[in-house]
ROMI-667520 format. One record per atom (N, C-alpha, C): residue in one letter; x, y, z. Coordinates in steps of 0.2 Angstrom, whole numbers, padded with zeros to 4 digits, always signed. Last residue first. Example, Ala and Ser with C-alpha at 12.3 -4.5 7.8 and 13.67 -1.06 7.14 Angstrom:
residues 2
S+0064-0011+0035;S+0068-0005+0036;S+0064+0000+0039;A+0066-0028+0039;A+0062-0022+0039;A+0066-0016+0039;
END
This chain:
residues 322
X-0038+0377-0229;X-0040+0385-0228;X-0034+0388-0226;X-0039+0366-0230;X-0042+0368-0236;X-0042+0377-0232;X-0029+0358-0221;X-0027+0362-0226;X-0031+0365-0230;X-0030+0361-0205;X-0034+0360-0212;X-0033+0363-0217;X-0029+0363-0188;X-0026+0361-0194;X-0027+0359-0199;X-0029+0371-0173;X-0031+0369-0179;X-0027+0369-0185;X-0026+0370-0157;X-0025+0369-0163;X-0030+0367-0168;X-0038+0367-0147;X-0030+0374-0146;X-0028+0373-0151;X-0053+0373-0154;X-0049+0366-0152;X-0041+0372-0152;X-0064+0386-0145;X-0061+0382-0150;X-0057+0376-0145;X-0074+0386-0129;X-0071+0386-0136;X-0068+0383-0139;X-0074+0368-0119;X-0076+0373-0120;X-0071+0379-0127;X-0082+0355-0115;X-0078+0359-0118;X-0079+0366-0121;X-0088+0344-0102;X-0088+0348-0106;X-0084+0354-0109;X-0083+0325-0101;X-0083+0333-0099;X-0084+0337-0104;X-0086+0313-0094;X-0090+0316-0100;X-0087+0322-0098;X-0072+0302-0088;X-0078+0305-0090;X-0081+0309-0094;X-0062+0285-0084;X-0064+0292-0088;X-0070+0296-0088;X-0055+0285-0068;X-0061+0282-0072;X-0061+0287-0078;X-0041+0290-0066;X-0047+0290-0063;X-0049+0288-0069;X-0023+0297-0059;X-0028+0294-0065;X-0034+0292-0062;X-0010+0308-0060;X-0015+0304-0057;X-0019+0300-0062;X+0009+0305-0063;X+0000+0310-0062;X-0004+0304-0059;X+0025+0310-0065;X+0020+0305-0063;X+0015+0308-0061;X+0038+0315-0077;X+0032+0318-0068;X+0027+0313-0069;X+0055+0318-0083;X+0046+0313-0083;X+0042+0313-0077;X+0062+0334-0084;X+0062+0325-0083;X+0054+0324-0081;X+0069+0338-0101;X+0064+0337-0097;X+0062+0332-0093;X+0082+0348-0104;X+0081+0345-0100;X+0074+0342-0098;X+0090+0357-0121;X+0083+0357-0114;X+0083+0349-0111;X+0104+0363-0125;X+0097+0357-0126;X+0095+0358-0120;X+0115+0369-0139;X+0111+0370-0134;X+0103+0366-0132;X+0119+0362-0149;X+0125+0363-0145;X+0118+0367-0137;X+0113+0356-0158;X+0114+0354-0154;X+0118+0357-0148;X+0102+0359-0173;X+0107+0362-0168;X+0106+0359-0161;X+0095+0352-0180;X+0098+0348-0177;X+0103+0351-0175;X+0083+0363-0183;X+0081+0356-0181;X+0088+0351-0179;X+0087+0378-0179;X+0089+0372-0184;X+0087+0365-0180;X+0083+0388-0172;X+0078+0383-0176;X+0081+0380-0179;X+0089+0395-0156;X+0090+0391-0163;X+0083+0385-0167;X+0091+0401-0147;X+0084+0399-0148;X+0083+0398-0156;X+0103+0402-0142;X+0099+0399-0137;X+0092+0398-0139;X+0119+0400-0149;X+0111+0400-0148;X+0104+0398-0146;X+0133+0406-0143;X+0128+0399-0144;X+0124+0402-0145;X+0144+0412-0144;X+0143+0410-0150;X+0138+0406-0151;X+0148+0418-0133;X+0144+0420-0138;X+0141+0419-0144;X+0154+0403-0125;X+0146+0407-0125;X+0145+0410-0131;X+0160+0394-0139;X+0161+0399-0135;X+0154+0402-0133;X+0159+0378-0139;X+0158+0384-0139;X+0158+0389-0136;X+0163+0367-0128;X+0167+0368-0135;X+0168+0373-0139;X+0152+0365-0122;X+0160+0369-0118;X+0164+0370-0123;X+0136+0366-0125;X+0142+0363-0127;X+0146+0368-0124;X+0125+0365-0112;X+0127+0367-0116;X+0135+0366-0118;X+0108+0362-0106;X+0113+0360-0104;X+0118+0364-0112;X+0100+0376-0094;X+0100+0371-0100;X+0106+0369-0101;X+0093+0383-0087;X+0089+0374-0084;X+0094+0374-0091;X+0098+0397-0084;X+0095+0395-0091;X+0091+0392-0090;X+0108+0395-0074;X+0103+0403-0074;X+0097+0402-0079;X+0114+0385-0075;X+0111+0384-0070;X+0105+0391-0070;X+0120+0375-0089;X+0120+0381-0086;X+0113+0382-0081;X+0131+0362-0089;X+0125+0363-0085;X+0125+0372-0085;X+0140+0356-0102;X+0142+0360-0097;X+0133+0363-0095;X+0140+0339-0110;X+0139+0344-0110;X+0139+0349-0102;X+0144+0327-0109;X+0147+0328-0114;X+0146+0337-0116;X+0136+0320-0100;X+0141+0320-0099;X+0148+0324-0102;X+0124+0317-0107;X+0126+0324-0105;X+0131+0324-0102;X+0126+0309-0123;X+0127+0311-0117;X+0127+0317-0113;X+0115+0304-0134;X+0118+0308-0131;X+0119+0309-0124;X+0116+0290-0140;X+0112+0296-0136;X+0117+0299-0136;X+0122+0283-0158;X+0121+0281-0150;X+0116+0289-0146;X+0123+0281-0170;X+0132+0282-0166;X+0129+0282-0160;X+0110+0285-0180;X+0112+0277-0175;X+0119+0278-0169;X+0105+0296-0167;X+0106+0293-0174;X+0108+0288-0171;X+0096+0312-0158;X+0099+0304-0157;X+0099+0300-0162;X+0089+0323-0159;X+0096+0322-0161;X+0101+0314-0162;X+0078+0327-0155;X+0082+0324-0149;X+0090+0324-0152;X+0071+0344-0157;X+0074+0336-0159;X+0077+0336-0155;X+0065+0355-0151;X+0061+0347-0149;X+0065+0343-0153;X+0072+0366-0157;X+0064+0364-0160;X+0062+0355-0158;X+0080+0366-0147;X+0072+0373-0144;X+0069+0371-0150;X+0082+0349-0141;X+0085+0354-0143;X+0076+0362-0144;X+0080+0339-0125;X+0080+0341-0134;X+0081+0346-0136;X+0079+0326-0117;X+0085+0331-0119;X+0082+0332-0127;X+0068+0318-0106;X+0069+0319-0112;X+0074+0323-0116;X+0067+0303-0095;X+0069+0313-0094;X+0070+0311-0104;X+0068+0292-0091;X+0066+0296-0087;X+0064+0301-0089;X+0057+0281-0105;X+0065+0285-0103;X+0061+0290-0097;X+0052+0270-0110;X+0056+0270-0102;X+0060+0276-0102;X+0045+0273-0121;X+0042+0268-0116;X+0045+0269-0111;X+0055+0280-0131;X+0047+0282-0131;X+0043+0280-0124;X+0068+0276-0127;X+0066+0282-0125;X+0060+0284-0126;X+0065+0262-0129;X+0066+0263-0123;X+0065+0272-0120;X+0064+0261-0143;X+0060+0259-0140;X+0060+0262-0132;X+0077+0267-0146;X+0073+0272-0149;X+0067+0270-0145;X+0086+0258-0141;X+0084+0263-0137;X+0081+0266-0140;X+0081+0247-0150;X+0083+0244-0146;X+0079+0252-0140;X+0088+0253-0163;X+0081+0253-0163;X+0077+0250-0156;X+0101+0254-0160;X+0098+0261-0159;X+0089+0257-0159;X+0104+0240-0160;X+0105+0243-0155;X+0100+0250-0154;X+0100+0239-0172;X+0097+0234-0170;X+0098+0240-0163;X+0113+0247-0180;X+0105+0246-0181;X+0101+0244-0176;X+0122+0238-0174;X+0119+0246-0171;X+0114+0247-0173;X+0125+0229-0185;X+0122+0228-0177;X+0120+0235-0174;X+0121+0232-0200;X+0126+0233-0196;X+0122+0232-0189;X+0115+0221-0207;X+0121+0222-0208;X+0125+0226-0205;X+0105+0210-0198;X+0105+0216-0198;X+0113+0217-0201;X+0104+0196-0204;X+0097+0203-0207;X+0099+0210-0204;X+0116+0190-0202;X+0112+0189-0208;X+0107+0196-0210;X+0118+0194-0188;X+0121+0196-0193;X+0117+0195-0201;X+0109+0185-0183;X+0108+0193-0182;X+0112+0196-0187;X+0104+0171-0191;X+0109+0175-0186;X+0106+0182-0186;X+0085+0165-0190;X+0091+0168-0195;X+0096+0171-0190;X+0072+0153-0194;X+0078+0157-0190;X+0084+0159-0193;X+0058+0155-0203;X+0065+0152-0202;X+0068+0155-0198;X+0041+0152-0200;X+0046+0157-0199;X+0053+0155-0197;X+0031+0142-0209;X+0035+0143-0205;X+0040+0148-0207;X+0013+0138-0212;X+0018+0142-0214;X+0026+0144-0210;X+0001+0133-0214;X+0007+0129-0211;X+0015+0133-0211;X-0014+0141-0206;X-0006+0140-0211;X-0002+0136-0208;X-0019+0149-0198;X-0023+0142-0203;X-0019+0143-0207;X-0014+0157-0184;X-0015+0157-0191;X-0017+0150-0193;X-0011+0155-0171;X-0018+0159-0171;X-0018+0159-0180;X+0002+0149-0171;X-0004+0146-0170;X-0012+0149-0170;X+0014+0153-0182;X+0011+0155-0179;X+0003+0151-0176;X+0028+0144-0179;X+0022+0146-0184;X+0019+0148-0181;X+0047+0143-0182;X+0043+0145-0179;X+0034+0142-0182;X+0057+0129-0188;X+0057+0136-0186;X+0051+0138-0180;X+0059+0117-0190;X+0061+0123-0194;X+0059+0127-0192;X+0054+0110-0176;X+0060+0108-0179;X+0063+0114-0186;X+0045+0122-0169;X+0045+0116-0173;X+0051+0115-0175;X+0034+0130-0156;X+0040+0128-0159;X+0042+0125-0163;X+0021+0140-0161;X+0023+0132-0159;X+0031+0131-0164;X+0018+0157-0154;X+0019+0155-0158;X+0024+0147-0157;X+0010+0173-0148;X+0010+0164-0147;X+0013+0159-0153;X+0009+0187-0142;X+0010+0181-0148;X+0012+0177-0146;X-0002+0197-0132;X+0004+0191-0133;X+0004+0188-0142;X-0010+0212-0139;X-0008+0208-0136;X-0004+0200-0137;X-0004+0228-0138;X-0003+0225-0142;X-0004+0218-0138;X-0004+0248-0142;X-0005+0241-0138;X-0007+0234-0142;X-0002+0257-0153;X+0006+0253-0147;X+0004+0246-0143;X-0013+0261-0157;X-0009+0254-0161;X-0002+0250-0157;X-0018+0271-0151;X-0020+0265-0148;X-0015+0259-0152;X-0003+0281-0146;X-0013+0280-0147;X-0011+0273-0148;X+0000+0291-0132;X+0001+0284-0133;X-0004+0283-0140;X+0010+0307-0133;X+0001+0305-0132;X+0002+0296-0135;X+0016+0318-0123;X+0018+0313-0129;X+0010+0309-0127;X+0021+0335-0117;X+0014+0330-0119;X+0017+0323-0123;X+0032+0343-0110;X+0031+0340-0115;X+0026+0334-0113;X+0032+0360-0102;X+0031+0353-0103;X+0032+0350-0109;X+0037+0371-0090;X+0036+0369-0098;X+0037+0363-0097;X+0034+0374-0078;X+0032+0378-0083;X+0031+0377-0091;X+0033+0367-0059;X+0034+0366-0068;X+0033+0374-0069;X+0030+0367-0047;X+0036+0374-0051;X+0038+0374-0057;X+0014+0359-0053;X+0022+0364-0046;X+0026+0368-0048;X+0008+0354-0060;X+0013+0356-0062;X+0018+0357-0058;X+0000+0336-0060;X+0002+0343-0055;X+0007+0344-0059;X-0009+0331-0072;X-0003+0330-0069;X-0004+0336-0066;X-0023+0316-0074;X-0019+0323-0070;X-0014+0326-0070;X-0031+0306-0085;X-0025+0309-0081;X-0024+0314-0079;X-0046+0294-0088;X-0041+0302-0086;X-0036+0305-0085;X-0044+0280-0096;X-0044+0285-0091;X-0044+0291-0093;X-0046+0267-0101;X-0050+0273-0103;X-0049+0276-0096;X-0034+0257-0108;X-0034+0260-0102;X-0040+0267-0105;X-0036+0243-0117;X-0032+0248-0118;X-0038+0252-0113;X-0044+0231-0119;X-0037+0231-0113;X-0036+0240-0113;X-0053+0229-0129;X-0054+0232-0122;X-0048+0233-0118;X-0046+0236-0140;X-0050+0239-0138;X-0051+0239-0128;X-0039+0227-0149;X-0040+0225-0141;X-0043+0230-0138;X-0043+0231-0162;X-0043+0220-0161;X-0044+0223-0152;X-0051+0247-0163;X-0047+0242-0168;X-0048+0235-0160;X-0056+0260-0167;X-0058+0254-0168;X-0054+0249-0168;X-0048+0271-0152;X-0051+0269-0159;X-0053+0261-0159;X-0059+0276-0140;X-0052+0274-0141;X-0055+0272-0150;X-0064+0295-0134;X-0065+0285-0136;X-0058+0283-0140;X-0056+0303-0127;X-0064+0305-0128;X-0067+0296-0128;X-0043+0304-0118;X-0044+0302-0125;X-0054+0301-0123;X-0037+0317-0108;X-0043+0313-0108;X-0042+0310-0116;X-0029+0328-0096;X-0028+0325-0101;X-0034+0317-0103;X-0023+0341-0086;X-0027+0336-0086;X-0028+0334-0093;X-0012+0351-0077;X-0016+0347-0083;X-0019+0342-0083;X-0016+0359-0062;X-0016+0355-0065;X-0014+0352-0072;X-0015+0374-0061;X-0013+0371-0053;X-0011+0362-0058;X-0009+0382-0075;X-0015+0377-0072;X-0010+0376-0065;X-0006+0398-0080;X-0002+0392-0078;X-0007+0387-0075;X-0010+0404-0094;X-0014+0406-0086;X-0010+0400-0085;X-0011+0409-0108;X-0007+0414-0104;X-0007+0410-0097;X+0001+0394-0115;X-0005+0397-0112;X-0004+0402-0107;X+0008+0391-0131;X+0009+0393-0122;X+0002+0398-0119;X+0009+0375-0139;X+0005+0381-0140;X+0009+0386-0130;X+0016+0367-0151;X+0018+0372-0145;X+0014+0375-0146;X+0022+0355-0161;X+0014+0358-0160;X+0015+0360-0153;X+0037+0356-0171;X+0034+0355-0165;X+0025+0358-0165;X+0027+0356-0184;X+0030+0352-0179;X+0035+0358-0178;X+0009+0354-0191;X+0013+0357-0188;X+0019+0355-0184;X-0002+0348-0199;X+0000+0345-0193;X+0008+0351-0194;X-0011+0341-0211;X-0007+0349-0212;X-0005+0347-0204;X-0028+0339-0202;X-0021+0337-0206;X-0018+0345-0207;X-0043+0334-0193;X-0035+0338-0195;X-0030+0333-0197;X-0055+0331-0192;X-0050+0330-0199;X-0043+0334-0200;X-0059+0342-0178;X-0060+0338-0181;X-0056+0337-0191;X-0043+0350-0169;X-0052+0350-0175;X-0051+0344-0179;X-0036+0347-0154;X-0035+0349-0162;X-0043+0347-0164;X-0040+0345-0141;X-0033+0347-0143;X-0032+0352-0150;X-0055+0355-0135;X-0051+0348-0138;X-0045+0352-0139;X-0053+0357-0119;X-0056+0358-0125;X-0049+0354-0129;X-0058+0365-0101;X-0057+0358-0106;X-0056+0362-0112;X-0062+0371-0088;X-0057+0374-0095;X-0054+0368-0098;X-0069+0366-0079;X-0070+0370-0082;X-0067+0374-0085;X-0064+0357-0069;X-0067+0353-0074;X-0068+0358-0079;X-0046+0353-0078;X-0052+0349-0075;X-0056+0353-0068;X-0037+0364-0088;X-0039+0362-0080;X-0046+0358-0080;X-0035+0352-0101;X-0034+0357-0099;X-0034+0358-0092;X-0037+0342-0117;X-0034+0345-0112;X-0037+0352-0110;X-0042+0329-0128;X-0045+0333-0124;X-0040+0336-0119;X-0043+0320-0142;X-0041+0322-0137;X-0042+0327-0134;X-0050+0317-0154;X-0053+0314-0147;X-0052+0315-0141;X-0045+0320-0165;X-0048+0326-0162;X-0053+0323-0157;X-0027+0320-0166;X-0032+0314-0165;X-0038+0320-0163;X-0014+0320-0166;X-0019+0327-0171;X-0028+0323-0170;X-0007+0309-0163;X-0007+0318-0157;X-0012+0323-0161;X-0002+0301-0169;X-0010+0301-0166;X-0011+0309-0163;X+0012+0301-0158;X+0007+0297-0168;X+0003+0297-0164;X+0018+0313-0152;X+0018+0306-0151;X+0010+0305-0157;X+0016+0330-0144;X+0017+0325-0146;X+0018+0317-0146;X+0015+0345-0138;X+0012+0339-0137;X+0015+0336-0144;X+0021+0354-0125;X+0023+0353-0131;X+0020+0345-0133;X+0017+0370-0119;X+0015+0363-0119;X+0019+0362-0125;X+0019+0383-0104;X+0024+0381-0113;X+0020+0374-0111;X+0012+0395-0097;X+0015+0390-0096;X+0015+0387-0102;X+0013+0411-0086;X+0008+0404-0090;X+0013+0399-0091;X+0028+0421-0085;X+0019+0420-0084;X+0016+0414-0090;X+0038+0420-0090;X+0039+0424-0082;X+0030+0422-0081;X+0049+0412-0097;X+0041+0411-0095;X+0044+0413-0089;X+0065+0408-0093;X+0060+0414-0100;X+0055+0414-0097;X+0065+0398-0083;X+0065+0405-0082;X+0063+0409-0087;X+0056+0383-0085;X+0059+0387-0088;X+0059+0397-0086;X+0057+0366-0079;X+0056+0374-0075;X+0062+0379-0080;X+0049+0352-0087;X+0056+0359-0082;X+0054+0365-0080;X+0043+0337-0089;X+0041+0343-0086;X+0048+0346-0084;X+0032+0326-0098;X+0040+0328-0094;X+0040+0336-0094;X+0021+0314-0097;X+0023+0321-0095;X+0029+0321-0094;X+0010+0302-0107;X+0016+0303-0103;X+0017+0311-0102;X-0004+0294-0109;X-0001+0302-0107;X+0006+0303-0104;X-0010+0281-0107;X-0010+0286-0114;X-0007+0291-0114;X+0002+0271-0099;X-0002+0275-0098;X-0004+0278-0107;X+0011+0263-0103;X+0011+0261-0096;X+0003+0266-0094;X+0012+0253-0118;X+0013+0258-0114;X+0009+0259-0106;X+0016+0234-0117;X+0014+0239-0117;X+0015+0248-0113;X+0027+0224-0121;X+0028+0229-0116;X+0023+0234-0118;X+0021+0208-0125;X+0023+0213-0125;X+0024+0219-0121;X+0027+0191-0125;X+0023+0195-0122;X+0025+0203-0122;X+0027+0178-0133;X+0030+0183-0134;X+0025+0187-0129;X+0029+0161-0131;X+0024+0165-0128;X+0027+0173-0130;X+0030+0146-0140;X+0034+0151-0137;X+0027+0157-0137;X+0028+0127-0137;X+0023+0134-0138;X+0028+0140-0135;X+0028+0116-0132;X+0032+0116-0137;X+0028+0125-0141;X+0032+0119-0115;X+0032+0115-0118;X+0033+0115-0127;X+0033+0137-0114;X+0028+0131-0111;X+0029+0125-0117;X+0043+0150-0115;X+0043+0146-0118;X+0037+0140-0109;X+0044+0166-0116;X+0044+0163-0111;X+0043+0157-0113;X+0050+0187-0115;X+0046+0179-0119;X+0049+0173-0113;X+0045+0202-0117;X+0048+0196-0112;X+0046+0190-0117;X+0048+0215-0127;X+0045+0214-0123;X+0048+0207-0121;X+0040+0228-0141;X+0048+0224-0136;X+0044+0221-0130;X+0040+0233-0156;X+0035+0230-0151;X+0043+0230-0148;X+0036+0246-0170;X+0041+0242-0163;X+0039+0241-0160;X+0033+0249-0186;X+0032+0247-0181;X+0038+0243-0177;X+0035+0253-0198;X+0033+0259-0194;X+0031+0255-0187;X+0038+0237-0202;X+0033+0244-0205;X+0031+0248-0201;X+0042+0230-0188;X+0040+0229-0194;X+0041+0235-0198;X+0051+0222-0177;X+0053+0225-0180;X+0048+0224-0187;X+0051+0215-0158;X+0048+0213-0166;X+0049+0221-0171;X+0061+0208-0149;X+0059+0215-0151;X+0057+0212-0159;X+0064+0202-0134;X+0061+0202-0139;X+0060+0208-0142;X+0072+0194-0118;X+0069+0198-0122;X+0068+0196-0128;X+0081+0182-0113;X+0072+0181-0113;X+0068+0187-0114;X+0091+0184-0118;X+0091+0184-0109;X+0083+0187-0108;X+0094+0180-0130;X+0094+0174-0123;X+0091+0177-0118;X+0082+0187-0139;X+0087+0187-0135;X+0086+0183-0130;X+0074+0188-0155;X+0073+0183-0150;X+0079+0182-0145;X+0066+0195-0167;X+0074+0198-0163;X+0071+0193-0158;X+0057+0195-0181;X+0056+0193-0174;X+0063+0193-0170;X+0051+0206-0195;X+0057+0202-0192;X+0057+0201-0183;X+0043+0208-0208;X+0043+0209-0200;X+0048+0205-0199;X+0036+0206-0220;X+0038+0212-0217;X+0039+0212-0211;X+0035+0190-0218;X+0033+0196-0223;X+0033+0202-0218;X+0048+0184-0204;X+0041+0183-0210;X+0042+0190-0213;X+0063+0178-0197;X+0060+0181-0204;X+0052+0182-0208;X+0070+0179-0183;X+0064+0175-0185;X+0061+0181-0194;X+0086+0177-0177;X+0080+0182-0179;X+0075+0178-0185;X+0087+0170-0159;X+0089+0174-0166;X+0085+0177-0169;X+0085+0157-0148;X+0086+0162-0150;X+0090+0163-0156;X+0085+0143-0144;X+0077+0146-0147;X+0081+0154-0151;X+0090+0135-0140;X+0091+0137-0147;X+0087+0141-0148;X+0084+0133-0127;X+0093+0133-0127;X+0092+0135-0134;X+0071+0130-0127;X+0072+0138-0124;X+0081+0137-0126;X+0067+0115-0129;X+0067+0121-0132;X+0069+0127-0133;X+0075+0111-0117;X+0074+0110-0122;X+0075+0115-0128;X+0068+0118-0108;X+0071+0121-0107;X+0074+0118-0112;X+0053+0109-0111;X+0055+0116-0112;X+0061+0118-0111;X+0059+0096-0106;X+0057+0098-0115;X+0055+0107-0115;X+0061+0098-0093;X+0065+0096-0097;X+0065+0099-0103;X+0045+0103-0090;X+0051+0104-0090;X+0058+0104-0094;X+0040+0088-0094;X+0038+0095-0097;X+0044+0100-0095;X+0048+0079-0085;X+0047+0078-0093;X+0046+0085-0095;X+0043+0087-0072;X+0051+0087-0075;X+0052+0083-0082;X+0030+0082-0071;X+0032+0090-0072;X+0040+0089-0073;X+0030+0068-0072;X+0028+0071-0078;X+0030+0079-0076;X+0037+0067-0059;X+0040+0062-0067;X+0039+0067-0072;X+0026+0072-0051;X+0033+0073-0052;X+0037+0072-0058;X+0017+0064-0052;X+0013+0070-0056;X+0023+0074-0058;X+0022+0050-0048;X+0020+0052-0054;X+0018+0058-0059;X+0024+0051-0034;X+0032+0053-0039;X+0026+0053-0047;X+0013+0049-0031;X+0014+0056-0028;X+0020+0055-0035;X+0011+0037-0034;X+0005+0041-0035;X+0008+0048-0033;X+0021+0029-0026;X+0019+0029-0037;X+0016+0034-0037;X+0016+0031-0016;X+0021+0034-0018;X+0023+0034-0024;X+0006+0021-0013;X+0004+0028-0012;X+0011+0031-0015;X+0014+0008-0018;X+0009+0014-0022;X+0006+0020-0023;X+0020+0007-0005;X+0022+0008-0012;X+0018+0009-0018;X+0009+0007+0002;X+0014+0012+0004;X+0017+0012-0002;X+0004-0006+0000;X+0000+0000+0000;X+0004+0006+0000;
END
């Protein structure tokens, strides 16, 4: 009887260490880069991901269950990101700089909550403007921030219908980056197989061959910069741009401030290589560099979304037929 009872216990054991085995199996080779129509799958040992399509970057974790890989994506964390400095020019009100795909969206809605809302931009806007800077005479205690309805698309429902807050404080100049809906993204699942990959939510047999890194990226930096381009949309603290909001950043890598001297009377950072006289501090060359702003990223609040009322115009308009 004893010896049975113990068949019975070492049995479920057995089998959770087969299925283990066989995944970790699978997980020893799993990595490289995965080739379909227009899209390349980046598969790292150290159980990251980055998918690479058509104006499009996913990133994110992966995880293998027996003969199935789990890609699981890093969604945005919020629709609204905020980065915020304290600029001495602005002796009154306050600097917004909105941006991020979809930022012409006429769903979006800013201002003080509840009774100075109003949409971003008009309806059908195009012709879009860059930077989109507006400076408002009157400094808000808060902004506030709302997407009205999310667009049509597959995951609708995951994607966050909130509101956001952000306290400004000693802010005065910000930068808006607006999330839209196509960044979200749910898992890929795709059955291991001896050539390659397949996708299990497809009625194919179709497989995705693996390929070295070398093979599809001819230079590795590539891969790297597209790496932090993710990281600075999704993780970065602080944002460094110059006074038409380029970051500047190519594939040779970021930008250090290490590489730049702190002016304290300004908030700005600036080249030591240059003679003061000779900087300028309100350069339109979209890739003047030698003088940059500092904006670091502030955390708000958030709340169920709501019906608010709007009021005058959109703070931008945009339409070419006029």
């Amino acid at each position: 009887m004893m010896e049975l009872n113990l068949n019975k216990l070492l049995l479920p054991l057995m089998v959770f260490c087969t299925v283990l085995i066989y995944a970790q199996k699978n997980e020893e080779n799993i990595d490289g880069v995965y080739k379909a129509k227009g899209a390349a799958f980046v598969i790292n040992k150290n159980k990251t991901f980055v998918i690479i399509a058509y104006a499009t970057l996913i990133k994110g974790t992966w995880t293998v269950e027996k003969d199935l890989l789990y890609l699981k994506p890093i969604n945005p964390e919020a629709k609204f990101y905020m980065y915020a400095r304290k600029n001495p020019d602005i002796k009154e009100g306050m600097r917004v700089n909105f941006t991020g795909d979809g930022i012409g969206n006429s769903n979006i809605v800013v201002g003080e909550f509840p009774n100075k809302m109003q949409s971003l931009f008009n309806d059908g806007a195009n012709c879009l403007d860059y930077p989109n800077v507006h400076i408002f005479k009157e400094k808000f205690s808060a902004i506030t921030l709302l997407e009205e309805k999310n667009s049509e698309n597959r995951i609708e429902a995951d994607i966050p219908k909130l509101m956001y807050q952000f306290s400004t404080g000693d802010y005065n100049d910000f930068i808006v980056q607006h999330m839209q809906d196509s960044l979200y993204h749910h898992d890929f699942i795709f059955k291991i197989t001896k050539k390659g990959l397949s996708d299990v939510n497809r009625d194919s047999d179709e497989v995705i061959k693996k390929h070295s890194v070398k093979e599809v990226f001819s230079n590795e930096k590539e891969l790297e910069f597209l790496n932090q381009s993710f990281n600075m949309a999704f993780a970065a603290d602080y944002k460094l741009v110059n006074n038409s909001y380029n970051t500047n950043d190519d594939m040779n890598g970021t930008i250090d401030l290490n590489d730049y001297k702190y002016d304290k009377l300004r908030n700005v950072y600036i080249n030591p290589a240059v003679p003061v006289k000779q900087l300028n501090f309100k350069s339109k060359d979209y890739h003047y560099n030698d003088v940059l702003m500092k904006f670091d990223r502030i955390t708000g609040t958030s709340q169920p979304r709501v019906a608010v009322k709007k009021s005058g115009k959109p703070l931008f308009v945009a339409n070419c037929n006029n």
